[in-house]
C-alpha positions, -999 to 999 in steps of 0.1 A, spaced: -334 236 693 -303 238 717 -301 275 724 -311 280 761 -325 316 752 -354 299 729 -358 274 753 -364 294 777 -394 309 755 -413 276 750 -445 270 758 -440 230 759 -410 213 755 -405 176 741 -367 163 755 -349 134 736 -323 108 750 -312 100 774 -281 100 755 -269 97 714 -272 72 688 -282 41 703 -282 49 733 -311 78 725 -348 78 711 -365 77 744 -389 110 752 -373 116 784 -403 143 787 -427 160 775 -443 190 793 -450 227 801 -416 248 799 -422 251 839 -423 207 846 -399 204 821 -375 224 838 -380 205 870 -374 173 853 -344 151 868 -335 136 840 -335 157 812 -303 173 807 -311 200 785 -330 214 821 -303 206 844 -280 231 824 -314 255 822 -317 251 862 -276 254 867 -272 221 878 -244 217 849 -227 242 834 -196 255 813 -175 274 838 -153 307 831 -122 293 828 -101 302 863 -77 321 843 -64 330 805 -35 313 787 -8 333 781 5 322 746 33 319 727 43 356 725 40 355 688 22 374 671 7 373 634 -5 401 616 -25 409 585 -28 448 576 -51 467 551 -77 438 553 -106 452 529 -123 421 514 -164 427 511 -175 452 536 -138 450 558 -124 484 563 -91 481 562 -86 464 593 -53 455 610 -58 420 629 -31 406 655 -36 371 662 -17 362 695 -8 326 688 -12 299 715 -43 306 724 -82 301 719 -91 328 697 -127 339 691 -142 363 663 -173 377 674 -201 398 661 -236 404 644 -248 385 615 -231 400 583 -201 419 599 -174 402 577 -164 375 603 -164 349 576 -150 371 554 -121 375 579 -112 344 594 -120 321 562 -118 341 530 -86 361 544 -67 345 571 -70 314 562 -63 315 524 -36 339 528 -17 316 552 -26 286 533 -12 298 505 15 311 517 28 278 530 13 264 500 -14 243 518 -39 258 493 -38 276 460 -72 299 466 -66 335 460 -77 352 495 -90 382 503 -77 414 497 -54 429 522 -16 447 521 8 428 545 10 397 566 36 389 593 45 363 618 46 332 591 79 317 604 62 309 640 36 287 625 43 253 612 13 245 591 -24 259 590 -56 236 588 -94 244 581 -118 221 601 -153 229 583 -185 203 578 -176 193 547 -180 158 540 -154 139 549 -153 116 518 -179 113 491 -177 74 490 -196 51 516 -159 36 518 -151 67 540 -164 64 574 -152 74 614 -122 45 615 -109 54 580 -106 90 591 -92 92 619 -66 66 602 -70 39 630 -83 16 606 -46 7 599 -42 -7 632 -73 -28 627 -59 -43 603 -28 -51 614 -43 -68 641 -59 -90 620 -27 -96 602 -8 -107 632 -30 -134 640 -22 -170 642 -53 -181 616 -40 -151 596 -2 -159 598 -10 -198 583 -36 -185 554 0 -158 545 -27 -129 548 -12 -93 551 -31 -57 566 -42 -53 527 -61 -84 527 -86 -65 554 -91 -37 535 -119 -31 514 -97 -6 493 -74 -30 477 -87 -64 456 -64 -85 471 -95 -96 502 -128 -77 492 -156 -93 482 -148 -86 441 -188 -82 435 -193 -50 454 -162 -45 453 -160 -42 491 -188 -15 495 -216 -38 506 -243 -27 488 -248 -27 449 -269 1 432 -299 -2 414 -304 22 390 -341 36 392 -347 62 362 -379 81 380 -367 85 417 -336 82 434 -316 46 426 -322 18 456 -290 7 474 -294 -27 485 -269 -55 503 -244 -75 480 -257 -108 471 -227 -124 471 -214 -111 507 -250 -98 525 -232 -67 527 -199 -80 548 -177 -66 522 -154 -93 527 -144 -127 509 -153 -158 531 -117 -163 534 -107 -131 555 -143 -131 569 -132 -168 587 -102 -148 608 -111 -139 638 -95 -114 668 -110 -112 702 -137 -135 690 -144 -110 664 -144 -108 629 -135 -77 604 -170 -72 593 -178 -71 632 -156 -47 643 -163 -23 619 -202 -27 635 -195 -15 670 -197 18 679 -165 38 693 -173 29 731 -180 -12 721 -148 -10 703 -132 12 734 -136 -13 753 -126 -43 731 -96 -34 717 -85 -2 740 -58 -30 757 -43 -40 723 -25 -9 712 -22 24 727 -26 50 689 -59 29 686 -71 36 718 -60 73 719 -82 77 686 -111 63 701 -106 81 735 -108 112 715 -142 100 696 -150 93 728 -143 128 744 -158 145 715 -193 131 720 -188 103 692 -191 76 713 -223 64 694 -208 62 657 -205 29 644 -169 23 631 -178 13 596 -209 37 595 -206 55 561 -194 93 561 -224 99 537 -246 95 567 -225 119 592 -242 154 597 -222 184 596 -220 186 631 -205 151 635 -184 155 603 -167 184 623 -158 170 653 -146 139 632 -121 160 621 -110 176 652 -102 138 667 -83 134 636 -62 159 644 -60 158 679 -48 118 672 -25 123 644 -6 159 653 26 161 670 34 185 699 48 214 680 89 210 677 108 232 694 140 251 677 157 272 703 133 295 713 106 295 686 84 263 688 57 259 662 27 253 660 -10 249 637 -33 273 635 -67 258 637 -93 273 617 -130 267 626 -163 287 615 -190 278 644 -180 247 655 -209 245 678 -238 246 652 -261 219 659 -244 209 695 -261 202 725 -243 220 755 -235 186 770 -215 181 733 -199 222 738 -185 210 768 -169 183 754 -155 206 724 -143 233 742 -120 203 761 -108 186 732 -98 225 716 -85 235 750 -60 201 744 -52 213 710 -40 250 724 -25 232 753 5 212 730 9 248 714 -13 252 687 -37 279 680 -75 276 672 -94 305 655 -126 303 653 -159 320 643 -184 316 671 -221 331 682 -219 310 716 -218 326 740 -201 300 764 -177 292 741 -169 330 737 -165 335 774 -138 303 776 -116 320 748 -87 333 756 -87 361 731 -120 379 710 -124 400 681 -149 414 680 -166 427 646 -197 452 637 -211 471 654 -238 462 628 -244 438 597 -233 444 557 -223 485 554 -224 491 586 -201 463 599 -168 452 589 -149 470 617 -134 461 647 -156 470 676 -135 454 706 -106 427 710 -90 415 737 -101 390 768 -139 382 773 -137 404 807 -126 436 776 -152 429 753 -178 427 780 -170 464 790 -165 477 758 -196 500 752 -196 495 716 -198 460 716 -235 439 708 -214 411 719 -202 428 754 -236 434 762 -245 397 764 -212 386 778 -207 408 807 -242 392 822 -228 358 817 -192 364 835 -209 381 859 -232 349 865 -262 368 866 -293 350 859 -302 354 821 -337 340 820 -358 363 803 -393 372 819 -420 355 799 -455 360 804 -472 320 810 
């Protein structure tokens, strides 16, 4: 669990790390919810106790001034709804379980804008009119999906620094003399994999009663490569090697040899990722990581938006509870890397039930006031500080405690 509120209602708590991947699996404590909360170390108490925190941001972006608009919006249980989306800024929907949010931001905005700059065929949602097109450049949907069903796929291939990798190689004096190119170091191409697992690593055994056995190529113990490229070496390193280390090893490595490489793993890095082995298969990611993969992607690999006259544009962002499965210590470290993304002038729309992510955004919808029938409306939009006064509003109710920094421990009988 990393919501504070059941936390909070434990009767023992069990706290692993210190940090992620490797550099976790120690029980940093395990005790009463009272000693736990106490403990020095463990960080999930020192955001419990206030020693860390997610501040309210000092004040709200202000935006493009643009504006996009979808009227008549009636998808599912939406009532006709007219939504303004102030571009430029981070824009939270909000609201109970079942009030449509989904329905909005995935099944409608996004399809209809996708569509209409033919980024994706899906019929959307049903709604009348939308507006504001020619002040967006492109529009992108950052889910949990895996990123690629093939153990090739994995963090470096992503977040397309793999190229550089390669190139490195390339450039090499060893590599120079044996007339090797960047396509000899892929395990994509024939031309330097090893040809018996055909640069995966593994073979499969096919098991007909339970699930077939992957085990290491016998030809290349699983290095992918042919003894020839697997002799070149960079930084005292070989290609099989530097798809081993994990983003901070290679961080620190390589970070002086070219500056797109180390921007795309200072953004791994700022995302929480620091842990994931470079070569580490994308069948192994969780959601949670599979996300945030993506986000680095795009914060690496998109432009500043391009500006003509007065009209610069920009991507719209489109995210459905980014934060699922995240520690704080990891929210913090999103809500920095989609701050970045707003800051060069796109916009990032989100679904989100956190309520410290909600009270960073710039702008909220808010749906509801209930779930299924009695949802699909808008109960409140406008900054954090609106929704928390809005008397309607589930979601104001909740907020206004936490912008007013009162202390939102429950009472618990021990």
């Amino acid at each position: 669990e990393h919501d504070p509120f059941i936390i909070q209602q434990a009767d023992y708590v069990v706290e692993m790390g210190p940090a992620s991947g490797e550099q976790g699996g120690e029980v940093i404590c395990a005790a009463p919810y009272e000693t736990f909360r106490q403990h020095p170390r463990a960080l999930t108490a020192q955001y419990l106790r206030g020693d860390r925190s997610i501040p309210v941001p000092e004040k709200r972006r202000a935006g493009t001034g643009h504006i996009l608009k979808l009227s008549g919006v009636r998808e599912h249980n939406l009532k006709n709804l007219s939504v303004h989306l102030p571009l430029g800024k981070l824009i939270c929907v909000t609201g109970p379980s079942g009030s449509g949010k989904s329905t909005l931001v995935e099944d409608t905005v996004y399809r209809a804008i996708a569509r209409a700059l033919k980024v994706d065929s899906t019929p959307p949602g049903t709604f009348d009119s939308l507006t504001g097109l020619q002040s967006l450049r492109s529009v992108c949907l950052i889910d949990q999906e895996p990123i690629g069903k093939s153990p090739r796929s994995n963090p470096f291939t992503c977040i397309k620094a793999y190229h550089e990798i390669r190139t490195l190689f390339a450039v090499s004096p060893e590599a120079r003399r044996a007339r090797l190119t960047p396509a000899h170091f892929s395990f994509n191409t024939g031309k330097g994999r090893c040809p018996r697992c055909q640069g995966n690593g593994y073979e499969i055994l096919e098991m007909y009663f339970i699930a077939d056995l992957y085990v290491p190529c016998a030809d290349c113990e699983g290095k992918r490569f042919q003894p020839k490229i697997l002799n070149i070496r960079v930084k005292g390193y070989a290609i099989h090697e530097v798809l081993e280390l994990t983003v901070d090893q290679a961080l620190t490595a390589f970070g002086g040899t070219c500056p797109a490489l180390r921007r795309s793993l200072q953004v791994l890095q700022m995302l929480g990722l620091g842990y994931l082995r470079l070569g580490q298969p994308a069948t192994s990611l969780s959601g949670g990581e599979t996300q945030r993969l993506k986000i680095a992607r795009e914060l690496s690999n998109t432009p500043s938006p391009s500006a003509k006259g007065d009209k610069p544009k920009g991507i719209l962002y489109v995210l459905d509870e980014p934060t699922r499965g995240l520690h704080l210590e990891d929210v913090k470290r999103l809500l920095t890397v989609l701050g970045q993304l707003v800051e060069e002038g796109h916009t990032v729309l989100m679904v989100e039930h956190h309520l410290d992510v909600i009270k960073c955004a710039d702008w909220v919808i808010d749906l509801g006031p209930g779930g299924g029938e009695s949802g699909g409306r808008i109960v409140a939009q406008g900054t954090p500080e609106d929704i928390a006064t809005s008397p309607e509003s589930i979601t104001g109710k909740y907020l206004k405690s936490l912008l007013n920094q009162i202390d939102r421990r429950p009472s618990v009988a021990r």
